[in-house]
C-alpha positions as CSV (number, residue, x, y, z in Angstrom):
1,X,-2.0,-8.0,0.7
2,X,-4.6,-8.6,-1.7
3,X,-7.2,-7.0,-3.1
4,X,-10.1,-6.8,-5.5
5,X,-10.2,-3.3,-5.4
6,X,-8.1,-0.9,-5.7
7,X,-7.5,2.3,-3.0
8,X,-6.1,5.2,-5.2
9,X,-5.9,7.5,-2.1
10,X,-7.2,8.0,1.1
11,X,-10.2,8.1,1.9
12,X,-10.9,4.6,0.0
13,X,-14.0,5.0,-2.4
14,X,-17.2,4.9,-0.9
15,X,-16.2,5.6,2.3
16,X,-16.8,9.4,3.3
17,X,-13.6,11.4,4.0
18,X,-12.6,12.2,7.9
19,X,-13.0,15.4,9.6
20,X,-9.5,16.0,11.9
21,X,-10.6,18.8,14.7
22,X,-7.8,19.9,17.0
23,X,-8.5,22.3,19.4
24,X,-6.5,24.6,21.9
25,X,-6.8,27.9,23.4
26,X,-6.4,31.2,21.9
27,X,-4.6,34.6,23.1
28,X,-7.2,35.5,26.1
29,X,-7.0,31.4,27.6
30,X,-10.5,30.3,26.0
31,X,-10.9,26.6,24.7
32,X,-10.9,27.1,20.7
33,X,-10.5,25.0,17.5
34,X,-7.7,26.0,16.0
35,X,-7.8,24.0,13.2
36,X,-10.2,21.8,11.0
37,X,-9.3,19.4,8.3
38,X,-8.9,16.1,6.6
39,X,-5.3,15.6,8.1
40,X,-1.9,16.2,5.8
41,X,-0.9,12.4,5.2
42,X,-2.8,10.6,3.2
43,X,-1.7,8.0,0.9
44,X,-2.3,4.5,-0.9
45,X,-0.9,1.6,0.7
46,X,1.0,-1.6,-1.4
47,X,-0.5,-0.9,-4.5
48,X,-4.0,0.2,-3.6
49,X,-4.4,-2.7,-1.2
50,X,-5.1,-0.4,1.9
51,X,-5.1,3.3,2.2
52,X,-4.1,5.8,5.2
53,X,-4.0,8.8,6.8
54,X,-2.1,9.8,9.7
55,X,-3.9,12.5,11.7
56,X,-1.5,13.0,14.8
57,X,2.5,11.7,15.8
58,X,4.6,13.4,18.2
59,X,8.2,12.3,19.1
60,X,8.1,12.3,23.1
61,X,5.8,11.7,25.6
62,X,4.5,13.4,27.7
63,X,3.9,15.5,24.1
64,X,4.5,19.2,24.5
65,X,1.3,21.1,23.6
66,X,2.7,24.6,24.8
67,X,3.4,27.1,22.1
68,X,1.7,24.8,19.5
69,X,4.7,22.8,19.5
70,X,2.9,19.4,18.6
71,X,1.1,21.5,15.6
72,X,4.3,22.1,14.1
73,X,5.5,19.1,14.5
74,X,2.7,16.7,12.6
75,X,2.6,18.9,9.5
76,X,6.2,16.6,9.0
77,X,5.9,13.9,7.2
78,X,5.2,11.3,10.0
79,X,6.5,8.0,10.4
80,X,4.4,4.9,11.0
81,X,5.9,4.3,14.8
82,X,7.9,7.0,16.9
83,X,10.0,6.1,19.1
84,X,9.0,7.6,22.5
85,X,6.1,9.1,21.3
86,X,2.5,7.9,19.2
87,X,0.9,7.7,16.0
88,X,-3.0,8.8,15.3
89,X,-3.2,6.3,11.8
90,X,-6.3,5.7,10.5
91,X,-6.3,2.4,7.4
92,X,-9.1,2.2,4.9
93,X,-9.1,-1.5,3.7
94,X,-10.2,-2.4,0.0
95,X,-12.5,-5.7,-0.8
96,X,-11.2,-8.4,0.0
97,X,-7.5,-7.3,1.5
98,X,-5.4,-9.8,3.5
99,X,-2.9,-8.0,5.5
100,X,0.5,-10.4,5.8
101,X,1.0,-11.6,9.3
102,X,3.3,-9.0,11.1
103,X,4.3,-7.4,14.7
104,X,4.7,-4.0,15.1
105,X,6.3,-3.1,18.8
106,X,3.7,-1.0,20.0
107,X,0.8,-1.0,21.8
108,X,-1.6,-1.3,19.2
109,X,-5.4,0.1,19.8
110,X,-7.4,-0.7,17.3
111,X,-11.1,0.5,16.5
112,X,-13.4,-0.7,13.7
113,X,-14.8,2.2,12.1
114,X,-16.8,1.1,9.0
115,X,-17.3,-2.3,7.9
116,X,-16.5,-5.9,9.5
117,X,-12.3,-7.1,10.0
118,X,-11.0,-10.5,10.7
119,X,-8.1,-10.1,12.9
120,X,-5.9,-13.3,13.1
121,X,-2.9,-14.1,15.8
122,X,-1.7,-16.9,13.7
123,X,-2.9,-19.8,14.9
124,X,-6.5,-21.5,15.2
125,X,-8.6,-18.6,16.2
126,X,-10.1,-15.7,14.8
127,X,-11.9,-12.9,15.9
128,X,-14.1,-11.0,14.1
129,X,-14.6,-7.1,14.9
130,X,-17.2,-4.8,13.8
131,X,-17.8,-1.2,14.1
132,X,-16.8,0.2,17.9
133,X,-14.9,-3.4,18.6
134,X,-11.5,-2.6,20.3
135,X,-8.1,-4.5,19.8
136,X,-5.6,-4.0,21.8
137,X,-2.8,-5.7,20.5
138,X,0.3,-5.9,23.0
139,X,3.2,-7.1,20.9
140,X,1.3,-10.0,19.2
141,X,2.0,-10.9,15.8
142,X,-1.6,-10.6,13.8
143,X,-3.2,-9.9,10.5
144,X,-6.4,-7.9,9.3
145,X,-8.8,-9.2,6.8
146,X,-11.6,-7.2,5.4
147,X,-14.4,-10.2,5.3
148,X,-16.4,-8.3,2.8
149,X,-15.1,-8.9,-1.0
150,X,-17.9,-5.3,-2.1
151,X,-17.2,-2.9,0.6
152,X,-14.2,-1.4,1.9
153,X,-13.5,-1.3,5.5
154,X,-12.1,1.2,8.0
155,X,-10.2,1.1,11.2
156,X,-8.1,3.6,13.6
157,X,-5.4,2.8,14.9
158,X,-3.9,4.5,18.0
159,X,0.1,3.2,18.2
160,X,2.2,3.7,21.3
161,X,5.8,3.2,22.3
162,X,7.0,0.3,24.7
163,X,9.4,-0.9,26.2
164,X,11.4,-4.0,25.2
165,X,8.9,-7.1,24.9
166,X,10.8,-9.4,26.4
167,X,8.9,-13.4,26.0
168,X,10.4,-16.2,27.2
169,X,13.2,-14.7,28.0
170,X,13.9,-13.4,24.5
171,X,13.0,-9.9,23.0
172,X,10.6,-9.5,20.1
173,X,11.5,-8.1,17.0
174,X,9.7,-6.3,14.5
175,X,8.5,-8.2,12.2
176,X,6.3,-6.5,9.0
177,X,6.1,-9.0,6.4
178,X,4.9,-7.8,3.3
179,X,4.1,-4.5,5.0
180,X,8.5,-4.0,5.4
181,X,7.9,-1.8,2.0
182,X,5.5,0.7,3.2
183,X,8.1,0.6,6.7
184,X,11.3,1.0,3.9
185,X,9.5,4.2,2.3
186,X,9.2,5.6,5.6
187,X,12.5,4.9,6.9
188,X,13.9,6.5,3.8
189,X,12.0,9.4,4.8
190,X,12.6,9.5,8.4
191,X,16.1,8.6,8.9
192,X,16.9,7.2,12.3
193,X,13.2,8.3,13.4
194,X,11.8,4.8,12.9
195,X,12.3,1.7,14.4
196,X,12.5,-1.3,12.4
């Protein structure tokens, strides 16, 4: 990625910092919020290039919400795909960052949030998403731009477990280009917990 200015944490400056508001039910049955915050996970991204926060992974699906399970489980250190399970990620992008080209194997729901991203499949076309614009990315290799070279720009990113892509007969493979650092830091972390 490049950049022409730096994200020193998350949120990225001059965007405003993310309320995270899970809810659940207290002692008596009733529908409560049990818990507001700006999420445990945030981070700087390949030098300042990007910056994150994950707000939710659990490690199965169907996720187990009784006894607060799940709670416990996303105060962990999370990894960037779970295996059988999701990530909540949410990427501020500084001016001017070029993501490389990469393919996660997930199912990739993207949102724009704050500002204007290319996103890129590699070949001839472009598209270019602005705030409440959904990508849905199935497998595809791709790569975000933020067009502005002033402003950052923010997306969410809602990542889910698949099955084997299977394309012409032949099985994708996780492919992270430049991004394989961020993955490596992870993986140190997680163990066998993430794929890649």
């Amino acid at each position: 990625m490049s950049t022409s200015g730096p994200c020193t944490g998350f949120p990225a400056p001059g965007l405003r910092n993310p309320f995270r508001y899970l809810t659940g039910h207290d002692s008596e049955g009733n529908s409560v919020f049990v818990q507001t915050d700006h999420g445990y996970h945030g981070a700087p991204m390949l030098g300042g290039a990007a910056a994150q926060s994950i707000f939710y992974s659990s490690d199965s699906n169907p996720i187990e919400l009784t006894g607060d399970v799940d709670l416990e489980f996303i105060k962990k250190q999370p990894s960037l795909h779970m295996p059988n399970g999701c990530v909540v990620r949410m990427i501020d992008f500084a001016p001017g960052t070029e993501s490389s080209l990469h393919r996660a194997l997930t199912l990739g729901i993207g949102t724009v949030c704050e500002g204007e991203i290319e996103l890129w499949l590699g070949g001839e076309e472009t598209r270019i998403l602005r705030p409440g614009d959904v990508s849905i990315n199935r497998g595809a290799m791709h790569r975000w731009r933020n067009t502005s070279n002033e402003k950052p720009a923010r997306m969410l990113f809602i990542m889910l477990d698949v099955k084997p892509i299977i394309v012409n007969g032949k099985a994708l493979e996780f492919e992270m280009g430049t991004l394989m650092d961020e993955y490596a830091k992870y993986k140190e972390d997680q163990g066998p917990n993430i794929q890649g």
